[in-house]
C-alpha positions in Angstrom: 55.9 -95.7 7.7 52.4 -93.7 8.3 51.4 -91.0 5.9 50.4 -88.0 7.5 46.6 -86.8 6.7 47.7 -84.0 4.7 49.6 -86.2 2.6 46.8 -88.2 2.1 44.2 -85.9 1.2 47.0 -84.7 -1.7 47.2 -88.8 -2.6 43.3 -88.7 -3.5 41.8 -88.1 -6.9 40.7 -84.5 -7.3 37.0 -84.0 -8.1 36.7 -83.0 -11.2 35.5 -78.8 -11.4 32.7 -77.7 -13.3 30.6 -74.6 -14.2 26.3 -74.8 -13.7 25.1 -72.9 -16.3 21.0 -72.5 -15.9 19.2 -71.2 -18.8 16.6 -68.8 -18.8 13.6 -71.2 -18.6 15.3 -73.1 -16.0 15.9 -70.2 -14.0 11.9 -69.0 -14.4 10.0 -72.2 -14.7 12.3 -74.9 -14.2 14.2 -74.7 -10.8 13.5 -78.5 -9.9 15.7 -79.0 -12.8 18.6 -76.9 -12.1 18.5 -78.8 -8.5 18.4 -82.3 -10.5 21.0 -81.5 -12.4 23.4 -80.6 -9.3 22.3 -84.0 -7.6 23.6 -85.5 -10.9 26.4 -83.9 -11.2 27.7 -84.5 -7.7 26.4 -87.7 -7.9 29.2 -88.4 -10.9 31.6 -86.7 -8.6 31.9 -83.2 -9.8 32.3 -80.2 -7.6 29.7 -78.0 -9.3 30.4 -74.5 -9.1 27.3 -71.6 -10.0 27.8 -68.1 -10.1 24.3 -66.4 -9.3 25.6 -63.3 -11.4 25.1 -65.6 -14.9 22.2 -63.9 -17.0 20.6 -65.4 -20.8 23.3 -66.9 -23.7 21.9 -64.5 -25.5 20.2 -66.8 -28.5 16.7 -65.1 -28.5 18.4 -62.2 -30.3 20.8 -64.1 -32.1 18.4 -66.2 -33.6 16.3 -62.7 -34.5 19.2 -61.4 -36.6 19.8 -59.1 -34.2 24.0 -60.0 -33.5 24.6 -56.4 -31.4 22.0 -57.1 -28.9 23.5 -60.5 -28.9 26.8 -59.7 -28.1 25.8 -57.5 -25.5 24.1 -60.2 -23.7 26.6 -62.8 -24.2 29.5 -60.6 -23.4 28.1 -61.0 -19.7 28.5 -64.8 -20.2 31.6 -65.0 -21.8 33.2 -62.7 -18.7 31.7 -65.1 -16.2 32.3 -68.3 -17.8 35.7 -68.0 -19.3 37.7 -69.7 -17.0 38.8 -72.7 -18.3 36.3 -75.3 -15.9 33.9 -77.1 -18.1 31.0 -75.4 -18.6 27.3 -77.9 -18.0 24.2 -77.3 -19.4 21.1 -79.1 -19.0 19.9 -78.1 -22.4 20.9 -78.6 -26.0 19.8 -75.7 -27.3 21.7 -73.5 -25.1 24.9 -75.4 -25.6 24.7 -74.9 -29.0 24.3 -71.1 -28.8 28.2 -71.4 -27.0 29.7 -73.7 -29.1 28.6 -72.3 -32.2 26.9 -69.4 -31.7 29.5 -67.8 -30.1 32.5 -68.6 -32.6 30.2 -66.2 -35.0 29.7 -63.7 -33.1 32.9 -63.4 -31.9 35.2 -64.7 -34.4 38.2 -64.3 -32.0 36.7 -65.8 -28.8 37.8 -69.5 -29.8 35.4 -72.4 -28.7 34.1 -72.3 -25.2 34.5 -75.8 -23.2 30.6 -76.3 -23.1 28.8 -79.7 -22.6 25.3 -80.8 -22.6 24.8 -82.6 -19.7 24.5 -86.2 -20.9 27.5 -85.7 -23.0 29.5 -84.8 -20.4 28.5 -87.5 -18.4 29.3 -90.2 -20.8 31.4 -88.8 -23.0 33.8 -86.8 -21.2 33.7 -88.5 -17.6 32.7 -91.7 -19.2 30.1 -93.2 -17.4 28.2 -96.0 -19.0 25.2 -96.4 -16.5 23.5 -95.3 -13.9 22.7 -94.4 -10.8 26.1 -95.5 -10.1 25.1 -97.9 -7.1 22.2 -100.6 -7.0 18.6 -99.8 -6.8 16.3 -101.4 -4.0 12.8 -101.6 -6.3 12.2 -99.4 -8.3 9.1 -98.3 -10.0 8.2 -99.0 -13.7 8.5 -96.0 -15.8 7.4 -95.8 -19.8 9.2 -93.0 -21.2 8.8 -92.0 -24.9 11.6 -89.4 -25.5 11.8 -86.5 -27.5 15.1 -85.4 -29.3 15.3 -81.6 -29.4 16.4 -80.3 -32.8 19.4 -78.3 -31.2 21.2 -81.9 -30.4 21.5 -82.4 -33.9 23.7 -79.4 -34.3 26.0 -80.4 -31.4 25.7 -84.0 -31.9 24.6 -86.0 -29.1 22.7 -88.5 -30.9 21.1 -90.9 -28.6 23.4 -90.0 -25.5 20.7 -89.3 -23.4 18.4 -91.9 -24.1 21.4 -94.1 -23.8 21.5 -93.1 -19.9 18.0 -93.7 -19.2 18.2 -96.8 -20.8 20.8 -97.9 -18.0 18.2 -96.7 -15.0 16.7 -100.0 -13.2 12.6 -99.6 -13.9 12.5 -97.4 -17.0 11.9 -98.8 -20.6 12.2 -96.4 -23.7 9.1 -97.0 -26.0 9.2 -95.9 -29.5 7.2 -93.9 -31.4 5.8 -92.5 -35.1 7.7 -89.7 -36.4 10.1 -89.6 -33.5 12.7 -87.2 -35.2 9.6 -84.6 -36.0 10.3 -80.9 -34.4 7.9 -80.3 -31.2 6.8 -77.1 -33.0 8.4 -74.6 -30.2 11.2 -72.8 -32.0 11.7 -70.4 -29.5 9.8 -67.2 -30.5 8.5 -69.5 -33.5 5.6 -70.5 -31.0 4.3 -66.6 -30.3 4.6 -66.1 -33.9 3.0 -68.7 -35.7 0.6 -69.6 -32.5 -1.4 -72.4 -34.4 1.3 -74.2 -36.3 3.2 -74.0 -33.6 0.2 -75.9 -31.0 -0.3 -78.4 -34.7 3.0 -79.6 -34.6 3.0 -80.1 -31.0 -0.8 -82.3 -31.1 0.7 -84.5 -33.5 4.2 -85.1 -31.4 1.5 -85.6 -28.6 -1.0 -87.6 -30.3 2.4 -90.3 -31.6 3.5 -90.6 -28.1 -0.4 -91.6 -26.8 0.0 -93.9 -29.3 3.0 -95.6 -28.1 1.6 -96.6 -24.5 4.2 -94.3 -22.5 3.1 -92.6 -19.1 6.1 -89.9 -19.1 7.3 -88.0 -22.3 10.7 -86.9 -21.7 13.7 -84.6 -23.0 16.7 -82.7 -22.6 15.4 -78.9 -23.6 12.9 -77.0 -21.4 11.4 -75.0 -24.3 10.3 -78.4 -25.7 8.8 -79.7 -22.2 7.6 -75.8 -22.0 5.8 -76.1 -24.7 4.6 -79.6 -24.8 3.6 -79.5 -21.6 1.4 -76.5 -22.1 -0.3 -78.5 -24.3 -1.1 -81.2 -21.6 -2.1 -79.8 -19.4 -4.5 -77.7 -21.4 -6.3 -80.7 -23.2 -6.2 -83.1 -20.1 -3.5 -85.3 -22.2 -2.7 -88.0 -19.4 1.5 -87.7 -19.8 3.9 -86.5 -16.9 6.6 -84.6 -18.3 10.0 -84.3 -16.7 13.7 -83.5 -18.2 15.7 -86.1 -18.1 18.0 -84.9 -15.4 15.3 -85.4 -13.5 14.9 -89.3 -13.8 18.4 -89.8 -13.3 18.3 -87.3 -9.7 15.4 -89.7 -8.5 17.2 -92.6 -9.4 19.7 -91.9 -6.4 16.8 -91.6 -4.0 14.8 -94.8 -5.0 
């Protein structure tokens, strides 16, 4: 007895459906991260959906004290993103501004389904390394990477780090003081200019130490900022989000 194509198409396993939120930074600076992390995503087998009409979280405010300006902006995100697809975010810090963020600002809102990227990937669709077929040869890569404080407050640990550790040709080097902040702190690093750019030298100055050739992470203020820094005092470290080690995995 055949099965008729239709039939079979209903037979096969649905792609999982997600929603690309970009943050600010990503959308300004970083658009060659926004395209990594689709490459990943459908990579893992997600359909990735991205409404172009998405605008800021809304955490510059929030983290001002100023909650009505807030709202306002995140009542633009809430009516685009509230439709039950898990929400992806190639940042840490904005993830946090959904998941908790959110719940205070609008106590009767519930918890949004937003995931950091790596933690979707491994925890929710469970993969355990990557890319997900063989590598011809790939090229040697030291990475020293940097935990952004917002991971702490939504707990992905060493999730990400965990996934580069898997890629053929990359080996995580560690380093002094690797829990210290990078010194950004959003509007933190306008403010206090100089304690900001001190902080940051001595994150830098750990991770020449350590022998790495790429300094890596999973926020884009952090790579922002510490890459400002490079670049202006001719420190010899590539910088690159980690979505973007795992997209040029799949093209080795």
């Amino acid at each position: 007895m055949s099965v008729a194509p239709r039939e079979l198409e209903s037979l096969a396993p649905k792609k999982p459906r997600v929603r690309l939120m970009l943050t600010c930074l990503c959308d300004a600076y970083f658009g060659e991260i926004g395209i990594a992390t689709v490459k990943v995503l459908e990579h893992a087998g997600c359909e990735v959906l991205f409404d172009e009409r998405q605008t800021c979280c809304g955490q510059p405010p929030f983290n001002a004290g100023d909650w009505d300006s807030a709202r306002t902006v995140a009542d633009r995100t809430v009516e685009l993103f509230r439709t039950g697809e898990p929400i992806i975010v190639p940042s840490g810090s904005c993830t946090a501004m959904l998941r908790e963020g959110y719940p205070m600002l609008f106590p009767k809102l519930g918890r949004l389904p937003a995931f950091e990227l790596s933690e979707y990937l491994v925890r929710e669709l469970g993969i355990n390394s990557w890319p997900r077929r063989p590598l011809g040869n790939p090229k040697p890569m030291k990475i020293a990477f940097h935990r952004a404080c917002h991971g702490r407050s939504i707990g992905l640990g060493d999730v990400q780090e965990f996934l580069l550790a898997t890629v053929p040709g990359v080996e995580l080097v560690r380093f002094d003081q690797e829990e210290q902040c990078c010194g950004f702190g959003g509007a933190f690093s306008a403010t206090f200019t100089k304690v900001s750019a001190g902080i940051g030298r001595e994150k830098l100055r750990n991770i020449v130490a350590s022998g790495a050739t790429v300094l890596a992470s999973g926020d884009m203020g952090c790579l922002m900022h510490l890459g400002g820094l490079i670049e202006r005092e001719g420190i010899p470290l590539k910088v690159m989000h980690f979505a973007e080690i795992l997209a040029g995995a799949l093209s080795e």
